[in-house]
C-alpha positions in Angstrom: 17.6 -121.3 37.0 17.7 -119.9 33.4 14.7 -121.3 32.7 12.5 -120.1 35.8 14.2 -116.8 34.9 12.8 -117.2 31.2 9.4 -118.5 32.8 9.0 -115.3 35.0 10.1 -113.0 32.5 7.2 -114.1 30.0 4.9 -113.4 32.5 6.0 -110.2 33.3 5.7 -109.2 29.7 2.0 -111.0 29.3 0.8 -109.2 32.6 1.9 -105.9 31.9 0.7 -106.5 28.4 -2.6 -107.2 29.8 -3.0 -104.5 32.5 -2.0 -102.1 29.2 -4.7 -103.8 27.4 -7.2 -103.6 30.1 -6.1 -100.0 30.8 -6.4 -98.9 27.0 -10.0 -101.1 27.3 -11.6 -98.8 30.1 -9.6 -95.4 29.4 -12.1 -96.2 26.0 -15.0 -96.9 27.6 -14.8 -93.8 30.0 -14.8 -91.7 27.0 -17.0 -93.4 25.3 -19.5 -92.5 28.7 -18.1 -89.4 28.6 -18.8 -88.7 24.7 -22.3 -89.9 25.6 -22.4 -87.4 28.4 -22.0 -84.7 26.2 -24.1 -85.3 23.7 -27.1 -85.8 25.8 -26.0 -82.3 27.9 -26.2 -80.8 24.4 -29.1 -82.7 23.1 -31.1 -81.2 25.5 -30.9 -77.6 24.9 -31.8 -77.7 21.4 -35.3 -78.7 20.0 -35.7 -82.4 18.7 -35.5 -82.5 15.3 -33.6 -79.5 15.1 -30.0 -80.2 13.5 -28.8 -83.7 12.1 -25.0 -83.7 12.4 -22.4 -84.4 15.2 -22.5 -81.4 17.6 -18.8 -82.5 19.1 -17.2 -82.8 15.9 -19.1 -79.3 14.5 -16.8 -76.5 16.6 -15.2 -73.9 16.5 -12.8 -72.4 18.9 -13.6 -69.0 20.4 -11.6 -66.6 22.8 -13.9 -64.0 24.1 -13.8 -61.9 26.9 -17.4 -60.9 26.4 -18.5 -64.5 27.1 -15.9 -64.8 29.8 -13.0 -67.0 28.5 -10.0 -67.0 29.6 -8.7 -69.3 26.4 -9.9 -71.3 24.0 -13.4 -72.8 24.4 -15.6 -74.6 21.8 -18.7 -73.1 20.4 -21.0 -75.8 18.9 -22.5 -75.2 15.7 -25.7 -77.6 15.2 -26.6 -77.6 11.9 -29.9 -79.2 9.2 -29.2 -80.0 5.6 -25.9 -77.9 5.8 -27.1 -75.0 7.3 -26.6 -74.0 11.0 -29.6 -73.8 13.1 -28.3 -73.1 16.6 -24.9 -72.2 18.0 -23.9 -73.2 21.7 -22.0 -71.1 23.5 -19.7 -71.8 26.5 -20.0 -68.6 28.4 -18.1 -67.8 32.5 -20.1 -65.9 34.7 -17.2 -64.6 37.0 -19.2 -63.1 39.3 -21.4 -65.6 41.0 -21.8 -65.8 44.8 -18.9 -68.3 45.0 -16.7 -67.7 42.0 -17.2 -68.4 38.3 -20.8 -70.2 37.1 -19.7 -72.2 33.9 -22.7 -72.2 31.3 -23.5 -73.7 28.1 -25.9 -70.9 25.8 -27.8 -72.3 23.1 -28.3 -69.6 20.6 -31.2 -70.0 17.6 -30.6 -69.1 14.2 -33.2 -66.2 15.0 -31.3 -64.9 18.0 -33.8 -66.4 20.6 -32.3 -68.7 23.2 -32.7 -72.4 23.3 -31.8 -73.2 26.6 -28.9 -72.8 29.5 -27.7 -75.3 31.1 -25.6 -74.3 34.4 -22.1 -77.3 33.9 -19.8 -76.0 36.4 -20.4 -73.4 39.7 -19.5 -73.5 43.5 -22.8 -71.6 44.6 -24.5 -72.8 48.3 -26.8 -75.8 48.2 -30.1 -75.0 49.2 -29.4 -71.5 47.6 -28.0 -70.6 44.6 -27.5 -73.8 43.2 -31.0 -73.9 42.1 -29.5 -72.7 39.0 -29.4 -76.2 38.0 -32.2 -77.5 36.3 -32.5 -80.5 38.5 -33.0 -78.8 41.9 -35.4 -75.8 40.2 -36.8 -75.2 36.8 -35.6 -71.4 36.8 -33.2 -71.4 33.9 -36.0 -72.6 31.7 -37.0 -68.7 32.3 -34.9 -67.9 29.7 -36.0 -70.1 26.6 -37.2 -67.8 23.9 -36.1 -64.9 25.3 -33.4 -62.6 23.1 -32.3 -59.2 22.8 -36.1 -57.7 21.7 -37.7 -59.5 24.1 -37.3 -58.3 26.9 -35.9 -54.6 26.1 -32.5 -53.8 27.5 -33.6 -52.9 31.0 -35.8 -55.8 31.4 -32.4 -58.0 31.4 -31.7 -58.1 34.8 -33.4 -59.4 38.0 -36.4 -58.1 39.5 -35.1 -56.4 42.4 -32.5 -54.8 39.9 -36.0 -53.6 37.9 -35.7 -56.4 35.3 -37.5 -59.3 34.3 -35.9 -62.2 35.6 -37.2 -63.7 39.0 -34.2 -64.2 41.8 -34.4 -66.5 44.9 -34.9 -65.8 48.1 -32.2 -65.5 49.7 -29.8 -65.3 46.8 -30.0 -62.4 44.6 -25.8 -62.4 43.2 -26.4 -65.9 41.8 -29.2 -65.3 39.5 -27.9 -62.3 38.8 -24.4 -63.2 37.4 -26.5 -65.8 35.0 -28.5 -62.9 34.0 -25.6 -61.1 33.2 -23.7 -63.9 31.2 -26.9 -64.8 29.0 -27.1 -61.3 27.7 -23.5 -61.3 27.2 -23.9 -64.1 25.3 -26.8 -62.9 22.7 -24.3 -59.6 22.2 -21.8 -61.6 21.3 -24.1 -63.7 19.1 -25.9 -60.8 16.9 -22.6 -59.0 16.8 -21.1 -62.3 15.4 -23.9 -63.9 13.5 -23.1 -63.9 10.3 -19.7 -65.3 10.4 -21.4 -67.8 13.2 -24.7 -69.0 10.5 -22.3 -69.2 7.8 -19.7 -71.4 9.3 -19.1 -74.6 7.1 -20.5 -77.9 9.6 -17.9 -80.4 9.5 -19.0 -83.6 7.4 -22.0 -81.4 5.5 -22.4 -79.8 2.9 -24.4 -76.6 2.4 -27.4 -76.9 0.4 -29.7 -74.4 -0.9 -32.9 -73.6 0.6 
């Protein structure tokens, strides 16, 4: 009897040994994926060739009403031979349709925008969700615009006498990302300096 109890015991210790092993094993690999997914979300807003470091381990943690936090988010600072080319904002647009739209910003050195990219939103299918770049290529509208370009007015959408197209059908949408982008460049001339001069983790700053 001792010894069955001695048998069963052992394997209770090597099987939960092994579901903790296998559990450590995929919790890694789903943040490995994860890790991956991020990058690439990143990667695509900025230019190739444009920075050389690690954006996720080059942030900085902001808390800004202007860009729609609510607590800590990371900004991303990507960065070429020590100097930062682009920062990445996370920005909340509060007021979509359907609640908040969550957006990544990417911010050039020069002020004009790299790209959006629309993460996080409850806006109706068929409708506003064309925010997204996969079901309509409107948020590419923004790339290379800034603060000069348009003028003030002309950041808004056109029924609202701006620049920026809206769909049919779904004017509050379009406009809340409107909104949120221009926040976004304030916040980034107001805070440029300190933003460009920011030291990239793992690099360091070398003189043009």
């Amino acid at each position: 009897m001792l010894k069955n109890g001695l048998v069963l015991g052992l394997f209770a210790v090597v099987t939960v040994g092994g579901v903790t092993l296998l559990q450590r094993g995929t919790a890694e690999r789903i943040q490995a994926a994860e890790r991956q997914s991020q990058i690439r979300a990143l990667g695509e807003i900025l230019p190739a060739g444009s920075y050389d470091n690690d954006l996720l381990a080059s942030t900085i943690q902001l808390n800004e009403p202007l860009l729609g936090h609510r607590g800590p988010q990371p900004a991303y600072l990507a960065g070429k031979n020590g100097q930062v080319t682009a920062v990445i904002l996370r920005a909340t647009a509060p007021d979509g349709y359907s609640g908040a739209i969550h957006l990544l910003i990417g911010i050039l050195a020069d002020g004009r925008l790299a790209g959006i990219r629309a993460i996080g939103h409850r806006e109706t299918p068929g409708l506003g969700d064309r925010i997204e770049l996969a079901k309509d290529p409107w948020i590419r509208g923004f790339e290379g615009k800034s603060l000069e370009s348009p003028v003030e007015s002309g950041w808004a959408v056109k029924k609202d006498g701006g620049t920026f197209d809206q769909f049919a059908g779904a004017t509050i949408t379009p406009r809340a990302v409107v909104k949120a982008t221009h926040q976004a460049l304030q916040y980034f001339q107001a805070n440029k300096a300190r933003l460009l001069n920011t030291q990239i983790a793992g690099q360091q700053r070398k003189e043009p």
